[in-house]
PDBQT receptor file of N, H, CA, C and O in Angstrom, charges set to zero:
ATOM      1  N   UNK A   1      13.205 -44.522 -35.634  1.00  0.00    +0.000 N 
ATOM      2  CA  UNK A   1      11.929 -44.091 -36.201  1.00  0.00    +0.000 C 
ATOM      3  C   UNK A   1      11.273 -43.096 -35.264  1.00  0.00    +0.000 C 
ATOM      4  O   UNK A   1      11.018 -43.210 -34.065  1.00  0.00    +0.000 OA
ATOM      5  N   UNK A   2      11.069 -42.128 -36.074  1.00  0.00    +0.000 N 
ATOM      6  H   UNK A   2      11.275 -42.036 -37.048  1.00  0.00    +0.000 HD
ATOM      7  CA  UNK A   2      10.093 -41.137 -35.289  1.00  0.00    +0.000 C 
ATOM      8  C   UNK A   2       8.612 -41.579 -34.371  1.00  0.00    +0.000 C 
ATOM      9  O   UNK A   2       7.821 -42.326 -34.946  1.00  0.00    +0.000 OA
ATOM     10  N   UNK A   3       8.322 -41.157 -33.134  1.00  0.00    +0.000 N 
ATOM     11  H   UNK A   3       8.965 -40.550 -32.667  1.00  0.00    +0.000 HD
ATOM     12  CA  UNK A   3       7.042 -41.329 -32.332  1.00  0.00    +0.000 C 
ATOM     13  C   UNK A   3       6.069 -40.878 -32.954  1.00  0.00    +0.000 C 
ATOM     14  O   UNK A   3       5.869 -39.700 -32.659  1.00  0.00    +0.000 OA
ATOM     15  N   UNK A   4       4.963 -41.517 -34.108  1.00  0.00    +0.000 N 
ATOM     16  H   UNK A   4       5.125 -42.474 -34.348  1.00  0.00    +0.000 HD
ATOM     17  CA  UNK A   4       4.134 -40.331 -34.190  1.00  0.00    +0.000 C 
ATOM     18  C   UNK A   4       3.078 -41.194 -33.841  1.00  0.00    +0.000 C 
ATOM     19  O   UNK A   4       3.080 -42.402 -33.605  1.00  0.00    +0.000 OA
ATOM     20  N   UNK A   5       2.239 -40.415 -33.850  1.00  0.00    +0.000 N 
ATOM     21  H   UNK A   5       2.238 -39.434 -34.042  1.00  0.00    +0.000 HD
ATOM     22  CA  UNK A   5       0.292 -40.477 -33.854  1.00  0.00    +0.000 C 
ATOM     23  C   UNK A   5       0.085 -41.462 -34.795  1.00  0.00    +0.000 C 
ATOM     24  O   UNK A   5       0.972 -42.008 -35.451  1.00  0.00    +0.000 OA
ATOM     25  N   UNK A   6      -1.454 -41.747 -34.870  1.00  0.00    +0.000 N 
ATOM     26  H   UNK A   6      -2.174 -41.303 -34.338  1.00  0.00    +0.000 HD
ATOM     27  CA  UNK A   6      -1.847 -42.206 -35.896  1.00  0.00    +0.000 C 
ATOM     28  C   UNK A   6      -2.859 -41.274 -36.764  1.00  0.00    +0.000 C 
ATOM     29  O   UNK A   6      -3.413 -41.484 -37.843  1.00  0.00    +0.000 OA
ATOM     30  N   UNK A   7      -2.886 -40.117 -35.842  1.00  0.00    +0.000 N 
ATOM     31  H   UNK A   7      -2.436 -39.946 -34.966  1.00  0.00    +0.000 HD
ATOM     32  CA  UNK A   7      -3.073 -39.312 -36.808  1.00  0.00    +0.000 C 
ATOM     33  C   UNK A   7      -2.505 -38.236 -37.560  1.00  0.00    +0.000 C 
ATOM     34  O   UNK A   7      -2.943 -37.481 -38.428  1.00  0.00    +0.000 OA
ATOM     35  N   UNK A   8      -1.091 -38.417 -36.814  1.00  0.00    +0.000 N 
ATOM     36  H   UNK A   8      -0.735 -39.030 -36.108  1.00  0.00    +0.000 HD
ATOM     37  CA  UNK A   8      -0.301 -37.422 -37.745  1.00  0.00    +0.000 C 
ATOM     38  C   UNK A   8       0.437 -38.297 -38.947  1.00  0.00    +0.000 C 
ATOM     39  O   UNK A   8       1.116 -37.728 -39.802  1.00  0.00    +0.000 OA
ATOM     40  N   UNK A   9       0.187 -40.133 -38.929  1.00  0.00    +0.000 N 
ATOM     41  H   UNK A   9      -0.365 -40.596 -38.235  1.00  0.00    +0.000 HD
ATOM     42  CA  UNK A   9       0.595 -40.637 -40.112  1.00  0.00    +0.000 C 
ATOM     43  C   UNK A   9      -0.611 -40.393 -41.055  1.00  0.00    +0.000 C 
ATOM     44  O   UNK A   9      -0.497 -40.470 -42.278  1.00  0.00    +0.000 OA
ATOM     45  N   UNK A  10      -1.599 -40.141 -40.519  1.00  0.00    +0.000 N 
ATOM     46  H   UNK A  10      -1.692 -40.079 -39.525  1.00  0.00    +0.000 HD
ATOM     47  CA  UNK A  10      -2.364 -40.004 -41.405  1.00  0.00    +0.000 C 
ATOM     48  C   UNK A  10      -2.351 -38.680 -42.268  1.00  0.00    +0.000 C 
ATOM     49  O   UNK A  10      -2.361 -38.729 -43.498  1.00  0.00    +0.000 OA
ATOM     50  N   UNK A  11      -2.326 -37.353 -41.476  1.00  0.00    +0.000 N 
ATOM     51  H   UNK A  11      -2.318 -37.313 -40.477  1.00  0.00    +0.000 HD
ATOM     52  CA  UNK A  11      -1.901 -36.057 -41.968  1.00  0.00    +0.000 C 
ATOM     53  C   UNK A  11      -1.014 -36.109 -42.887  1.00  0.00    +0.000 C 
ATOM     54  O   UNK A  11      -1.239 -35.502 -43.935  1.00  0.00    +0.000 OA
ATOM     55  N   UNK A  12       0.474 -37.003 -42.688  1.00  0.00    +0.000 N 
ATOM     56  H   UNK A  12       0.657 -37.495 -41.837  1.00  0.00    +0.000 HD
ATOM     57  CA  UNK A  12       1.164 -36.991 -43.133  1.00  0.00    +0.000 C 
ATOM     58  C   UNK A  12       1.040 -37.717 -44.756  1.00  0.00    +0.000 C 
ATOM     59  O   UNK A  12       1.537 -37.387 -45.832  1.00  0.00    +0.000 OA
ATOM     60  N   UNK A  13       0.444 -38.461 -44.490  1.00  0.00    +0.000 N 
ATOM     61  H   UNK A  13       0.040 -38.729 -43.615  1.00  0.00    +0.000 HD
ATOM     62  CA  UNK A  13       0.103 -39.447 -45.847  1.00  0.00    +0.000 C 
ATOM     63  C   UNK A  13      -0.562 -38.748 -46.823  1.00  0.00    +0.000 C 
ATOM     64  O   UNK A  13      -0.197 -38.615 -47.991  1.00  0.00    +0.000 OA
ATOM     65  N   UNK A  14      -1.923 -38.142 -46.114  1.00  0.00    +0.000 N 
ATOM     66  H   UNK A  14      -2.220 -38.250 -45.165  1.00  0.00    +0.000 HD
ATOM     67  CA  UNK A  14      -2.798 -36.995 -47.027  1.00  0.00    +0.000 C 
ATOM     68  C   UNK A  14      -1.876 -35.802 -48.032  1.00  0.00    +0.000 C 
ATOM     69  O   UNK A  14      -2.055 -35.352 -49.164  1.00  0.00    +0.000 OA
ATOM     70  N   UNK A  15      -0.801 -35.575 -46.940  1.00  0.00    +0.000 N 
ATOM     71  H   UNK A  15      -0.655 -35.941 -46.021  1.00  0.00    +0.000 HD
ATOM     72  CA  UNK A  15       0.112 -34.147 -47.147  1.00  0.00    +0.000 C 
ATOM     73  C   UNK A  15       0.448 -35.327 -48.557  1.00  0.00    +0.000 C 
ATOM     74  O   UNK A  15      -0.193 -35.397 -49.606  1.00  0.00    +0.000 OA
ATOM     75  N   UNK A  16       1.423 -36.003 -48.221  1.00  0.00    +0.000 N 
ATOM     76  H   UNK A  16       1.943 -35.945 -47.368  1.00  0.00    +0.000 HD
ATOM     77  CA  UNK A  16       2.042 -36.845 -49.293  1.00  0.00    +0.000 C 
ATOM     78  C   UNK A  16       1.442 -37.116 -50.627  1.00  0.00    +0.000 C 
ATOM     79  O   UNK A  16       2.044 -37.142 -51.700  1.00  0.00    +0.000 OA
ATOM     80  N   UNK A  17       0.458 -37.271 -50.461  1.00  0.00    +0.000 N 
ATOM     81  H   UNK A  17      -0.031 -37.251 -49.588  1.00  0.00    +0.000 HD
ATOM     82  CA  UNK A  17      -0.783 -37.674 -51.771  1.00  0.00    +0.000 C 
ATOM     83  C   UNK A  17      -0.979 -36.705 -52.566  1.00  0.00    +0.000 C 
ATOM     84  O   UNK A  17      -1.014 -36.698 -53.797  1.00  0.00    +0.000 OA
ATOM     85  N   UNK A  18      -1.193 -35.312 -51.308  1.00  0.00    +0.000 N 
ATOM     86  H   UNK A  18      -1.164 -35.318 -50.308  1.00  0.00    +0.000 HD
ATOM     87  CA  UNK A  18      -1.520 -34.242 -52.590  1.00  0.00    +0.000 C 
ATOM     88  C   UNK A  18      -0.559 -33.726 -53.484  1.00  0.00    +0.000 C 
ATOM     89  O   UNK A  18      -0.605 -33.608 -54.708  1.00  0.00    +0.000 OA
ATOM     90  N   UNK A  19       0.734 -33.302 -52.283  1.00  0.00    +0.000 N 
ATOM     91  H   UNK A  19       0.771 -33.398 -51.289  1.00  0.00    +0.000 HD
ATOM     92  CA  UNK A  19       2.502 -33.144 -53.105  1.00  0.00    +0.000 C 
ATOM     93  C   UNK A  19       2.565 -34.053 -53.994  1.00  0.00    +0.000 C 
ATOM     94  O   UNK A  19       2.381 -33.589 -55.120  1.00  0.00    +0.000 OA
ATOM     95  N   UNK A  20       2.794 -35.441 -53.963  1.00  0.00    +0.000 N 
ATOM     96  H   UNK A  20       2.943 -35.818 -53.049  1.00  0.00    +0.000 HD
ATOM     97  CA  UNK A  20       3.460 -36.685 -54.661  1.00  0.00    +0.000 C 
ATOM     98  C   UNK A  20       2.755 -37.087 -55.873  1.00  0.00    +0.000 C 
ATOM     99  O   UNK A  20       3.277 -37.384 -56.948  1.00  0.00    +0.000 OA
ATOM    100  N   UNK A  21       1.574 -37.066 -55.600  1.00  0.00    +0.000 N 
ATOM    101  H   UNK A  21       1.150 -36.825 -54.727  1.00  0.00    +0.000 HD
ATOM    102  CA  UNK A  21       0.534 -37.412 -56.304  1.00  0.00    +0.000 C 
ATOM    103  C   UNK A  21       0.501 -39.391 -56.309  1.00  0.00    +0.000 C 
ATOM    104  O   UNK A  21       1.380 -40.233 -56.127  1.00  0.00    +0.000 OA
ATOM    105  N   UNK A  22      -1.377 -39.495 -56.696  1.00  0.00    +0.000 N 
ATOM    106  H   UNK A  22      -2.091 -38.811 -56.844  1.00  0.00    +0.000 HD
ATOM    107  CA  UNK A  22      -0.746 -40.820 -55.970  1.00  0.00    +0.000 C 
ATOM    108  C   UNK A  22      -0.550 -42.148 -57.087  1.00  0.00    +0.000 C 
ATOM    109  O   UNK A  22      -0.916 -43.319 -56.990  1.00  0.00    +0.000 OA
ATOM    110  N   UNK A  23       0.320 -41.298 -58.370  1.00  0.00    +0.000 N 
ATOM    111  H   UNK A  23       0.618 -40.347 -58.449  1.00  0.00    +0.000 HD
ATOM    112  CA  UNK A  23       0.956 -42.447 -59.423  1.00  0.00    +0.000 C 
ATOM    113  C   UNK A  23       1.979 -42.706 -58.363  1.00  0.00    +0.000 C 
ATOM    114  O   UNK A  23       1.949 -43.797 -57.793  1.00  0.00    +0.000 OA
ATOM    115  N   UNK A  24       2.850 -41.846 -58.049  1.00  0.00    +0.000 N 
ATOM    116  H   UNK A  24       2.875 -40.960 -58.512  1.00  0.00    +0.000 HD
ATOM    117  CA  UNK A  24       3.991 -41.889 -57.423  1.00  0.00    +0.000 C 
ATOM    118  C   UNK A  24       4.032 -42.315 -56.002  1.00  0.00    +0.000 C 
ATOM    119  O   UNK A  24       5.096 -42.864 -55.718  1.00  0.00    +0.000 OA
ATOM    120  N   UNK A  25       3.269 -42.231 -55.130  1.00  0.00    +0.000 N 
ATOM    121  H   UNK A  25       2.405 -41.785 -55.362  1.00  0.00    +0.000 HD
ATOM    122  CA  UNK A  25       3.075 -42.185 -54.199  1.00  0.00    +0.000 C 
ATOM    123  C   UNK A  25       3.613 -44.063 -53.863  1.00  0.00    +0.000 C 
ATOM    124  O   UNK A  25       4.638 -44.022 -53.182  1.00  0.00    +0.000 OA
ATOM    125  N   UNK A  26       3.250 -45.352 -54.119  1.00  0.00    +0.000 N 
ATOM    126  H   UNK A  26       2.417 -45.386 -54.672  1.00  0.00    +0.000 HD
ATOM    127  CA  UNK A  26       3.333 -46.206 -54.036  1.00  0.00    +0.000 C 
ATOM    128  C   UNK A  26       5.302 -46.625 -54.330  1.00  0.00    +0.000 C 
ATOM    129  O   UNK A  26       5.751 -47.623 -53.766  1.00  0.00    +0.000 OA
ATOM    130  N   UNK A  27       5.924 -46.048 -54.918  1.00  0.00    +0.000 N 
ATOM    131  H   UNK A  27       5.559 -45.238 -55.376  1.00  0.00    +0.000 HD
ATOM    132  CA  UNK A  27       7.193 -46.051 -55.300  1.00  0.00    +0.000 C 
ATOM    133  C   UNK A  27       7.546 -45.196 -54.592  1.00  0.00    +0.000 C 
ATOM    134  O   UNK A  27       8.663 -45.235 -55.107  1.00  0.00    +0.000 OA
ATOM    135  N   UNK A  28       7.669 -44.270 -53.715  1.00  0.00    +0.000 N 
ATOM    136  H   UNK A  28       6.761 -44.238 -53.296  1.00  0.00    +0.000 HD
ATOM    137  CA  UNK A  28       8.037 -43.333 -52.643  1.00  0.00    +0.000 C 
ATOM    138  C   UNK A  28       8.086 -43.883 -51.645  1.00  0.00    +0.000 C 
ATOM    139  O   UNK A  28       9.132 -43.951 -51.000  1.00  0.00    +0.000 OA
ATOM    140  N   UNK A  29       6.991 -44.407 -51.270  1.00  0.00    +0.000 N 
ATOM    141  H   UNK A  29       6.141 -44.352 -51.794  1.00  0.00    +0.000 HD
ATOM    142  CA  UNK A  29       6.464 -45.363 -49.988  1.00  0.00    +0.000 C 
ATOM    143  C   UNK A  29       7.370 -46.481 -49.458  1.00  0.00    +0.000 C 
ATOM    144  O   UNK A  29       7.717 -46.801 -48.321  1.00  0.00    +0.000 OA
ATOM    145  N   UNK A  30       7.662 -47.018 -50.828  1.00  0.00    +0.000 N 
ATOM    146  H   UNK A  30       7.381 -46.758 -51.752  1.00  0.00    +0.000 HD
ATOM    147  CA  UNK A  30       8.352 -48.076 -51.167  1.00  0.00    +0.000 C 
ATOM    148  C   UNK A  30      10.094 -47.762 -50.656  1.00  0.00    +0.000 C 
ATOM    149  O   UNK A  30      10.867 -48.468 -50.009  1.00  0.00    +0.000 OA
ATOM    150  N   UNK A  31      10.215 -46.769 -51.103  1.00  0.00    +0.000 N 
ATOM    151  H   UNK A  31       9.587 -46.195 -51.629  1.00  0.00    +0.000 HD
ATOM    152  CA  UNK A  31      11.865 -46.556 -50.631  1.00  0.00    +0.000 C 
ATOM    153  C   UNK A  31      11.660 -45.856 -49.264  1.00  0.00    +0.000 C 
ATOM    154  O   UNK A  31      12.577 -46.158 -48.500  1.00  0.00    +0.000 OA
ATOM    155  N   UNK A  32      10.647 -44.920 -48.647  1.00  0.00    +0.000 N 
ATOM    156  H   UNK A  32       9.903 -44.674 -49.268  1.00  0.00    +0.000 HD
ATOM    157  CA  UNK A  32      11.107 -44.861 -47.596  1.00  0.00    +0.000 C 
ATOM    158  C   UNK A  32      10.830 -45.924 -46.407  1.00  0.00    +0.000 C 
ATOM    159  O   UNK A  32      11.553 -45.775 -45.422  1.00  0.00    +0.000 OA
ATOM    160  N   UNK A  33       9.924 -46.934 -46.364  1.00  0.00    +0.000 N 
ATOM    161  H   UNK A  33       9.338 -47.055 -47.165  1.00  0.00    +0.000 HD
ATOM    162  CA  UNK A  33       9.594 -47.670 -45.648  1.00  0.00    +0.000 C 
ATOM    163  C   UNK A  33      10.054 -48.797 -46.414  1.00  0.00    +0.000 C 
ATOM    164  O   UNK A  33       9.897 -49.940 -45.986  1.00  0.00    +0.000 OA
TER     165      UNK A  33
């Protein structure tokens, strides 16, 4: 697993939400974690 921040999971999550949108977002989540 990658070292990150807690605020670059957060960046990262935001990024995710807006791309993914957040129907999807919970079933994405799901397979990568």
């Amino acid at each position: 697993m990658l070292d990150l921040g807690l605020s670059k999971m957060a960046l990262i999550g935001a990024v995710a939400l807006i791309v993914i949108g957040p129907e999807k977002l919970p079933r994405v989540a799901r397979t990568v974690g």
